[in-house]
C-alpha positions as CSV (number, residue, x, y, z in Angstrom):
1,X,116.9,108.6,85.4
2,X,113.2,108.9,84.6
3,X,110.2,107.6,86.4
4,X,107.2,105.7,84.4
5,X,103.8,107.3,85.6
6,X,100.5,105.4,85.2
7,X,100.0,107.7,82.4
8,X,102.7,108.7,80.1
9,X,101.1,112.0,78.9
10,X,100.9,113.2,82.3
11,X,104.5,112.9,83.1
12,X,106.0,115.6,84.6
13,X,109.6,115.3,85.4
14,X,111.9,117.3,87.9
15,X,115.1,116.0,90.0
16,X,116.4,118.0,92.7
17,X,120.0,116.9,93.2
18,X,121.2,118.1,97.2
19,X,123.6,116.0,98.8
20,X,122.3,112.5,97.3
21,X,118.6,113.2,97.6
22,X,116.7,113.3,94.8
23,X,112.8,114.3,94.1
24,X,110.6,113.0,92.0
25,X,107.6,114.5,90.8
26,X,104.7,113.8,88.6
27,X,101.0,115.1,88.4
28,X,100.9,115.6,92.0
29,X,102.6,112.7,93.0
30,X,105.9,112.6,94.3
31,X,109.0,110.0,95.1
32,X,111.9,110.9,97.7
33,X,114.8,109.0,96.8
34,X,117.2,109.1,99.3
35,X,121.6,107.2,98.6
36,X,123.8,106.5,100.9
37,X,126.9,104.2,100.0
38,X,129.2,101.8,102.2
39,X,132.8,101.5,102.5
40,X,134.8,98.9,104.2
41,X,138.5,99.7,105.9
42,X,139.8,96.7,107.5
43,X,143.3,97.6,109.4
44,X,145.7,93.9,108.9
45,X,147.9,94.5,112.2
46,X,144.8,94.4,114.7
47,X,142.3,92.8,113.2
48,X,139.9,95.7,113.3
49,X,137.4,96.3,110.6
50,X,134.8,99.5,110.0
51,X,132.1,99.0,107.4
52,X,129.2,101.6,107.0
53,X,126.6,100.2,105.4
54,X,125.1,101.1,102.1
55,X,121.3,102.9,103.0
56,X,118.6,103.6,100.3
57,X,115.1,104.6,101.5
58,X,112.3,105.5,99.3
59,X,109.0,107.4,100.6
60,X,106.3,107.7,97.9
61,X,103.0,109.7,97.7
62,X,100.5,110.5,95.3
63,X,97.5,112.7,95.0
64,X,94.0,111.3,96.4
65,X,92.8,110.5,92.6
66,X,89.2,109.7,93.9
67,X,89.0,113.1,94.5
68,X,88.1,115.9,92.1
69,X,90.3,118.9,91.9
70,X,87.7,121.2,90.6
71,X,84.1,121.1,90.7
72,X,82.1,123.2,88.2
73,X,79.4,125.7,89.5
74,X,75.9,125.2,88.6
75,X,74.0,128.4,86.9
76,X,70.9,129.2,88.8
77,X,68.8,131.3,86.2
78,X,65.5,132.1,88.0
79,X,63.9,132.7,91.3
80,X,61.3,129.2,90.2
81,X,65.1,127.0,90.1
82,X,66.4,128.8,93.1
83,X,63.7,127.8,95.6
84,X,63.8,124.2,94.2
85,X,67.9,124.1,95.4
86,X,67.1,125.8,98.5
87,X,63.9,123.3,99.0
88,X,66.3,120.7,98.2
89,X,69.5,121.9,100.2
90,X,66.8,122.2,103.4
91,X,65.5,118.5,103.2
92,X,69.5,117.6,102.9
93,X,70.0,119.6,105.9
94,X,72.9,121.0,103.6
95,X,73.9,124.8,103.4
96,X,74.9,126.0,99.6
97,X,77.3,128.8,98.2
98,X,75.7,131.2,95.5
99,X,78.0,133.4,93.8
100,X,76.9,136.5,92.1
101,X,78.1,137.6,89.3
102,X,78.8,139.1,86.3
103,X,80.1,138.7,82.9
104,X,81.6,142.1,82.3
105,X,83.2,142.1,85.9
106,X,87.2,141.0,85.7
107,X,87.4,139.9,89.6
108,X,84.2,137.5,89.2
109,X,86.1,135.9,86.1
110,X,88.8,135.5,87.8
111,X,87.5,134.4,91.3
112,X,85.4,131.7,89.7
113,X,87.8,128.8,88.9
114,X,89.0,129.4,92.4
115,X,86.2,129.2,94.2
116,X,85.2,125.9,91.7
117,X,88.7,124.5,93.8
118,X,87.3,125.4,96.8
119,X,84.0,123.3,95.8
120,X,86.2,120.7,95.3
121,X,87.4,120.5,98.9
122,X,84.1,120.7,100.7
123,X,82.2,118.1,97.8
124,X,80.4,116.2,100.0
125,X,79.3,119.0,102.7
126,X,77.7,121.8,100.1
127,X,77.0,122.5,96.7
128,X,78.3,125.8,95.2
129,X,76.4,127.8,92.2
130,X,76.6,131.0,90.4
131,X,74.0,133.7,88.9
132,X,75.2,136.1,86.7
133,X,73.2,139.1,87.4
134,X,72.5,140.4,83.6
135,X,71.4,137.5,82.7
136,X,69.0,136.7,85.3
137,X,65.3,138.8,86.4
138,X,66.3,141.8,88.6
139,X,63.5,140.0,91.1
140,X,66.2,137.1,91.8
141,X,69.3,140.1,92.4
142,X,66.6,141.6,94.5
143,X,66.2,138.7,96.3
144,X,69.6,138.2,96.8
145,X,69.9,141.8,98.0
146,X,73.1,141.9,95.8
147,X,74.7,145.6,95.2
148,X,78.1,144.4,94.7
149,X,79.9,142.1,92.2
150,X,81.2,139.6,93.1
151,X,79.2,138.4,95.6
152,X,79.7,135.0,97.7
153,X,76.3,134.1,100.0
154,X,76.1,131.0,102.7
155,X,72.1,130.3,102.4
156,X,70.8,127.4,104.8
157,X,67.5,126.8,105.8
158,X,66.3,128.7,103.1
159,X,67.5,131.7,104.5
160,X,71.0,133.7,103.4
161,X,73.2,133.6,106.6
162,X,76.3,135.3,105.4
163,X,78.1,136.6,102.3
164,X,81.6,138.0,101.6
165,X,82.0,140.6,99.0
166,X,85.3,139.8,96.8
167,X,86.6,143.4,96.3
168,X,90.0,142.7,97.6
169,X,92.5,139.8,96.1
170,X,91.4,136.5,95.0
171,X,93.4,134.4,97.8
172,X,92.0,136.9,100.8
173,X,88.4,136.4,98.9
174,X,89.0,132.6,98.8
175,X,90.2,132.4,102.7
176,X,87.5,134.7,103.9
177,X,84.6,132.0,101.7
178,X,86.5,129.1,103.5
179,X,86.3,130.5,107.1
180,X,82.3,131.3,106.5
181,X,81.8,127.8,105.8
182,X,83.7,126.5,108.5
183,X,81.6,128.9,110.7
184,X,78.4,126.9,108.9
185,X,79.1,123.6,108.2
């Protein structure tokens, strides 16, 4: 049995089989399946009959499509283009994510698509961008008062308000990011 998606190239097919239930899923979409059948015993000498009925139920979902999944990090590359986001984020009442970086640094290349999914969930509410330290004037690290790769600041109001330092694993990183912007926004 196979399932047509909206788009055939990103069909993605697999069927659990436990006791007549079956699962569907596709590109983040799913359909629950779930049989029953009927049977009928009808007893001639008193007239009494038993019929269970035949049951099918179906449930789907699918992923919110108007939603992105990701959401690429803007480079900030100078102190001049960092006080025009933090002018900007101010008049927008809006708090932003920098994360500081660096190109030879193995945990900041592997935090940063992460924390691009994490953009992706708060979309609306901030904007999330990244400065990769040797590429950048040592006057904007300074200004960060960064030490440490990576580095993940909350600035609002022009002002840095709180920063979590991604030494340990990627998913505690990502947690500790997501409970300093619930603490902000």
């Amino acid at each position: 049995m196979s399932i047509l998606a909206p788009n055939s190239q990103i069909l993605y097919r697999e069927i659990h089989n436990r006791e007549q239930h079956h699962q569907f899923w596709n590109s983040g979409g799913s359909l629950n399946v779930v049989k029953s059948f009927g049977f009928c015993f009808v007893d001639k000498r008193s007239d009494w009959k038993k019929t269970i009925k035949r049951d099918f139920r179906i449930h789907a979902s699918w992923a919110d499509l108007s939603r992105p999944t990701t959401v690429e990090m803007q480079p900030i590359e100078n102190s001049e283009q960092l006080d025009l986001i933090l002018a900007s984020a101010k008049e927008l009442s809006q708090p932003i994510i920098i994360d500081w970086m660096a190109a030879w640094c193995r945990k900041c290349i592997y935090l940063k698509p992460k924390l691009e999914k994490l953009a992706a969930e708060f979309d609306t509410k901030l904007k999330f961008y990244y400065v990769d330290v040797n590429k950048v004037p040592q006057t904007l690290v300074k200004r960060g008062n960064v030490s440490k790769m990576p580095t993940i600041q909350l600035w609002k109001d022009g002002e840095m308000k709180a920063e979590v330092i991604g030494g340990h694993k990627a998913w505690f990183v990502i947690e500790e990011v997501r409970e300093m912007i619930k603490n902000f926004v």
